[in-house]
N, C-alpha and C positions, 0 to 999 in steps of 0.2 A: 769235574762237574762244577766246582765253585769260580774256578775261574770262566767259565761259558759262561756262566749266569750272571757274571759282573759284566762281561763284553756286553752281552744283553742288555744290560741296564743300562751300559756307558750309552750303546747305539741308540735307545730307545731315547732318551734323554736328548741327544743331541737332536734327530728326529723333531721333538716336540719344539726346544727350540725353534729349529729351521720353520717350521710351522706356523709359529707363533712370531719369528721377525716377518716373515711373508707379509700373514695377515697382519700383522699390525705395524711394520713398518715397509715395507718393498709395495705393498699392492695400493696401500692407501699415497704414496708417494709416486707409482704406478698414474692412480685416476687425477692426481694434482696436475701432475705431467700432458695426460690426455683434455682435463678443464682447460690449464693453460694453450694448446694447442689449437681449443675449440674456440676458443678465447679470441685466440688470434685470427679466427676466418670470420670473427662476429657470428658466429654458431652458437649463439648465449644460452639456448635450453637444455644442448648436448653441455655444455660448461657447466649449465647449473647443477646435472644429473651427477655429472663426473666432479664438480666442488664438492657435491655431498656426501659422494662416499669420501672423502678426503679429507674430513670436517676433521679441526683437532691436529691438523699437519697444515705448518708454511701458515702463510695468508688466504687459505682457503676459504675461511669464514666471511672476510673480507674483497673475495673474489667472488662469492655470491651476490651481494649487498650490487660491488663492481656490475656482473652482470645484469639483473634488474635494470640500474640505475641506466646503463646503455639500452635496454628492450625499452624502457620507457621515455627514454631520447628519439628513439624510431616510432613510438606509438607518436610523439610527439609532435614530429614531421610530419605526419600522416591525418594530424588531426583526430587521431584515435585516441579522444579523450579518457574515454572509461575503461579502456585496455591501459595508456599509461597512467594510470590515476594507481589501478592493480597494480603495475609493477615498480611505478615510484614508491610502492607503502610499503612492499619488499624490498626496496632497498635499504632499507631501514637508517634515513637519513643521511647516506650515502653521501658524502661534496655538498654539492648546493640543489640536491632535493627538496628542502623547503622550498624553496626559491621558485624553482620549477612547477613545483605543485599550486603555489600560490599564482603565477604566472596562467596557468590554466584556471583556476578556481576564478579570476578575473575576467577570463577571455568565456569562461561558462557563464559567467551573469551576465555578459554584453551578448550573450545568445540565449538570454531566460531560460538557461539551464540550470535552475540554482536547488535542485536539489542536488546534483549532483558534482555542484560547485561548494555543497556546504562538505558533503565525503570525501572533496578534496582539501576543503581546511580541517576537519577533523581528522587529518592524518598528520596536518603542520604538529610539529612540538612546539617551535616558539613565531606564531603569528605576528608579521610584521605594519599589516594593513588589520585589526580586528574590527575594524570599525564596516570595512567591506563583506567581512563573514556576519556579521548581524544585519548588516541592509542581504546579504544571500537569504537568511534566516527570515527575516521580515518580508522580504519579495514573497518567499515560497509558503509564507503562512498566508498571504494573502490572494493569489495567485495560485497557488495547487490545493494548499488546504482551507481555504476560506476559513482561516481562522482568524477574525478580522482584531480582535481584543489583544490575541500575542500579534499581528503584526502592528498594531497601532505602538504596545509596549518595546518592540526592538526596534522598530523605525528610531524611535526617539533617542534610539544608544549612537545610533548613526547618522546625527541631523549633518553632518562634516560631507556626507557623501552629498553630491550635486540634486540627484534624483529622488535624493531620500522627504525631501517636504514636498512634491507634489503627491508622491505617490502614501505618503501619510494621508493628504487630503481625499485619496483614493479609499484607504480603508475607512478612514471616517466618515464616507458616503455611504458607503457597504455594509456598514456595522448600524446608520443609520437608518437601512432600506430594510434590513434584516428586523430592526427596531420597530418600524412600523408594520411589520408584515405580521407579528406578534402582539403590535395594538399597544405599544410602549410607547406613546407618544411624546412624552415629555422627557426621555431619554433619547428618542430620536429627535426630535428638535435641538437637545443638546450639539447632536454628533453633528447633524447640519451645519450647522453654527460652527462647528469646527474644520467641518469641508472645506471653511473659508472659500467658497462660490465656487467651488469645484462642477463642471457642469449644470442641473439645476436645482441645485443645493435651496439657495434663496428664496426659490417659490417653493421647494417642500419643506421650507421651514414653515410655512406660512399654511402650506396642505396637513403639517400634523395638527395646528389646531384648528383648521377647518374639520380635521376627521375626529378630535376630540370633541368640536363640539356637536359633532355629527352622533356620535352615541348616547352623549347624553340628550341629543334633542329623539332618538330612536326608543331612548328608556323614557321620555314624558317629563324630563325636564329640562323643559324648554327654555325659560328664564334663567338658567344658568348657562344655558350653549348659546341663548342670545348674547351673554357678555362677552362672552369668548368672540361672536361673530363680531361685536362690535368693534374688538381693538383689529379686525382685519381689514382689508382694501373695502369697501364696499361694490367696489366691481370686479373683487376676486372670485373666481370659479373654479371647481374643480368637476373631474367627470360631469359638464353643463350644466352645476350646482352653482346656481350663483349666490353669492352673502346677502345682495340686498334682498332679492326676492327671502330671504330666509326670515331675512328681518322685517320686512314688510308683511310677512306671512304671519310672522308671531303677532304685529299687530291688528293686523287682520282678525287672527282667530279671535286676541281679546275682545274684537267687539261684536265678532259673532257670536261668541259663547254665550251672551244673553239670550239668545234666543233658546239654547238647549236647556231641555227640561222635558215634565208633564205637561200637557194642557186640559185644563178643562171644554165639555162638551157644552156651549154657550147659548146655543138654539140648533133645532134640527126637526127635520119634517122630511116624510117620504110618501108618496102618492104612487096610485098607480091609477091610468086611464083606459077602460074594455069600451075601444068601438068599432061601433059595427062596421061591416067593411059596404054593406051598400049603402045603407042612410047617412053613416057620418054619425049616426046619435050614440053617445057616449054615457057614461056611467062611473062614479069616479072613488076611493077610498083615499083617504086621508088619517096621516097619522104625525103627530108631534110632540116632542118632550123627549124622546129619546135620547140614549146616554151612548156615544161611541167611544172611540178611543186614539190618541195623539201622542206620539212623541218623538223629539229631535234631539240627536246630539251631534256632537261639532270636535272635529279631530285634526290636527295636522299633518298632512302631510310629507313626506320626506324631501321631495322638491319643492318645499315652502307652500305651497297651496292649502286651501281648507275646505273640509268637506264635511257638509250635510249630510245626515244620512237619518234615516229611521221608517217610520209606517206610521198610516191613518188608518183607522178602520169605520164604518156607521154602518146605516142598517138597512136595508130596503124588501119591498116586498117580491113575494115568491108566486107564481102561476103554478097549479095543478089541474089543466084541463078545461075548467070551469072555474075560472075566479070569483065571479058571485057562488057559488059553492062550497068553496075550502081556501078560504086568503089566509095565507100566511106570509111569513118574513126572513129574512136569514141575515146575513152580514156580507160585507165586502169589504174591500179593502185593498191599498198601494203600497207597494215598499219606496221609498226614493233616497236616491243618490246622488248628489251633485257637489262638481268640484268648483270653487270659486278663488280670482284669483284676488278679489278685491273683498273690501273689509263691510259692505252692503249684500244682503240679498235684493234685488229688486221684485218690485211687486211683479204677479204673474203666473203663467203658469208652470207650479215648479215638477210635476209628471204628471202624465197623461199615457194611459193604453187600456184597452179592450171597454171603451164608453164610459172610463172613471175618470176623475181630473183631480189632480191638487193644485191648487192655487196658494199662492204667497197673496194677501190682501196691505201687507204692512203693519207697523205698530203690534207685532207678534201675535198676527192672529194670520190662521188658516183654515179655508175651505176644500170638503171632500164633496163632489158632486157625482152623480151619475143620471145619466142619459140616453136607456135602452128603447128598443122597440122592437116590435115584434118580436118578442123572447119566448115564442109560444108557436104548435102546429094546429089551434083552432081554426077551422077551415070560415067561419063566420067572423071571425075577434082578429082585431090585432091589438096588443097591449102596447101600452106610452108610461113604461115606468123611470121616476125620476125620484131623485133625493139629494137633501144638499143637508152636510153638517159644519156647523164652524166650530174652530177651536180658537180658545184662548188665552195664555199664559196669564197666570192671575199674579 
C-alpha cells in the first residue's frame, strides 16, 4: 500500500506540473505564435486579442504597442482622424508616434478641428511644435467655447503662428461686444482699441461712449453725457442718434427751462350770453378775478428733442336749464404736449380741442380761452359761453 501511494503522488505531481508548463509556458507561447501569424496578414485586433493572452512571453508587449501603431497608420490613410488618434495613444509611443500624432493634430486645425487636434497633442509626451497646441487651445476657446479672456491669454503664447495676431484681434472684438452687451463700456472701448480695426472696431470705439453717454443722459445727467458727446464726431450716429442734435438739444433745453415752473393767475374773466333764438335779445353775466391754475415743465428727450408738457386749467360758467335761475360755474381745463426741436417756443397756439385753446403769447406768459355755444337743449335760448385766463411766470 505504501508503495501505490507514492506512485500516486509521484503521478499527481508530474500532472500538476504538465498543467502548469501548459498554462504558463506552451499556451501563452501557443497565442504569441497565433498574434504573430495575425500579424502578419495585417489582422491587427485578432494580434492584439492573441498578444494579450501572451503578455509577459517574447516581445508581446511590444507587438501590441506594434499593432496599434499599424491600425493607426490605416486610420491614417483613410483620414480616420479620431479612430487613429485612439490607436496612436495605444501605442504607447510606439517609433515615431509622436510624430504622427502631431502630423494630424496640424492637419486638424487647418480643418478647425481643434478640439480634437488638442486630444491629439495631449497624447504627445514631448511636443515638438507647442506653440501650435496653444494657437489649437486658443482657436477652440474662441470658436467652440467663446471663452474670449483664455483665448486672448493663449493667442499671445503663440504670436510665432502666422494666424495667430489676426485672430487675437478676433477675440478682442468678441470680448469687446460681450463687453458692451453687459454695459461695460469703458472695458469695451479698451478691447476695441485692441481689435486694432478688426472689421468695425473703430466706430464701436466711438459707439461705447456714445452709449456711455447715452445712460447717463437717460438718468438726467445730462451735462456730463454732453461732455462725453463733445469729444465725438459731431456727425457721429448711432441707431439714427445723431451727437449734434444731442448737443443742440442740451442747449436747447437750457433755454427752455426757463419757462418751466408755476405761473401765476394774472387776469381772467368768464361770461356767459342767454339769447333769444327769435329776437336776437340777449342777457349777459359776467365774472372776473378769478384764480386758475398753470404749469410747465421741460424734459429731454432721448433723441435730443425737448418737450413741453403740463395743464392749464380756469373756470367758466355752467347751464342748468334756466340760466337766469341757477348760474353756476365749474372748471375746465388742457393737458399739452409738445416736442420741440429748436431752443424757442414760438408764439401761438400751443393746444386746442373740444372749444379750449392754449396759446403761447411770449415773454412767459399764457392764455386758456374757451369758446362754447349752445351747450344747452333750451328750446327758446341758445348760450355764448366764453372765458379767457392768462398766466404768468413771476
Amino acid at each position: 500500500m505504501g508503495n501505490k501511494k507514492k506512485i500516486y503522488v509521484i503521478i499527481s505531481s508530474i500532472v500538476v506540473i504538465l498543467l502548469l508548463l501548459i498554462t504558463l509556458v506552451i499556451l501563452p507561447l501557443y497565442h504569441l505564435y497565433q498574434g504573430n501569424t495575425a500579424y502578419a496578414k495585417a489582422e491587427y485586433d485578432v494580434a492584439i486579442q492573441q498578444y494579450a493572452k501572451a503578455l509577459g512571453y517574447g516581445n508581446a508587449s511590444k507587438k501590441i504597442n506594434s499593432s496599434y501603431y499599424e491600425k493607426g497608420k490605416i486610420n491614417l490613410s483613410l483620414e480616420e482622424y479620431e479612430q487613429a488618434i485612439e490607436n496612436l495613444k495605444n501605442a504607447n509611443g510606439y517609433e515615431d508616434t509622436d510624430k504622427l500624432l502631431e502630423d494630424i493634430a496640424l492637419n486638424l486645425i487647418k480643418n478647425k478641428n481643434y478640439s480634437l487636434a488638442i486630444t491629439a497633442y495631449e497624447i504627445i509626451k514631448n511636443i515638438e511644435q507647442p506653440t501650435h497646441y496653444n494657437y489649437a487651445i486658443a482657436c477652440s476657446a474662441l470658436e467652440d467655447e467663446n471663452d474670449y479672456k483664455k483665448a486672448i491669454e493663449t493667442f499671445n503664447l503663440c504670436l510665432d503662428v502666422e494666424e495667430a495676431s489676426e485672430k487675437i484681434k478676433v477675440a478682442y472684438y468678441k470680448l469687446a461686444k460681450s463687453n458692451v452687451s453687459e454695459k461695460e463700456y469703458i472695458q469695451a472701448k479698451e478691447n476695441f482699441t485692441m481689435a486694432n480695426g478688426y472689421e468695425d472696431s473703430a466706430y464701436m470705439i466711438n459707439v461705447c461712449d456714445f452709449l456711455r453717454a447715452e445712460d447717463l443722459w437717460y438718468n438726467g445727467s445730462y451735462e456730463s453725457a454732453v461732455e462725453i458727446y463733445k469729444n465725438l464726431p459731431r456727425d457721429f450716429s448711432y441707431e439714427d442718434i445723431n451727437v449734434n442734435n444731442k448737443i443742440n438739444g442740451f442747449n436747447n433745453y437750457k433755454k427752455l427751462k426757463e419757462l418751466e415752473g408755476y405761473y401765476e393767475t394774472t387776469s381772467s374773466d368768464y361770461h356767459v350770453k342767454q339769447v333769444h333764438r327769435s329776437t336776437g335779445i340777449w342777457n349777459g353775466w359776467d365774472n372776473t378775478g378769478s384764480n386758475g391754475s398753470f404749469e410747465i415743465e421741460v424734459s429731454l428727450l432721448q433723441n435730443g428733442n425737448v418737450k413741453i408738457h403740463g395743464s392749464a386749467e380756469g373756470r367758466r360758467y355752467t347751464n342748468y336749464s334756466s340760466i337766469s335761475s341757477s348760474l353756476r360755474d365749474s372748471t375746465f381745463g388742457v393737458i399739452f404736449n409738445k416736442e420741440l426741436t429748436t431752443n424757442t417756443l414760438s408764439p401761438g397756439v400751443l393746444e386746442s380741442y373740444d372749444s379750449k385753446t392754449l396759446k403761447y403769447n411770449g415773454n412767459n406768459k399764457f392764455t386758456l380761452s374757451l369758446n362754447e355755444v349752445d351747450n344747452s337743449q333750451d328750446v327758446y335760448f341758445k348760450y355764448v359761453y366764453t372765458s379767457n385766463f392768462v398766466f404768468t411766470k413771476q
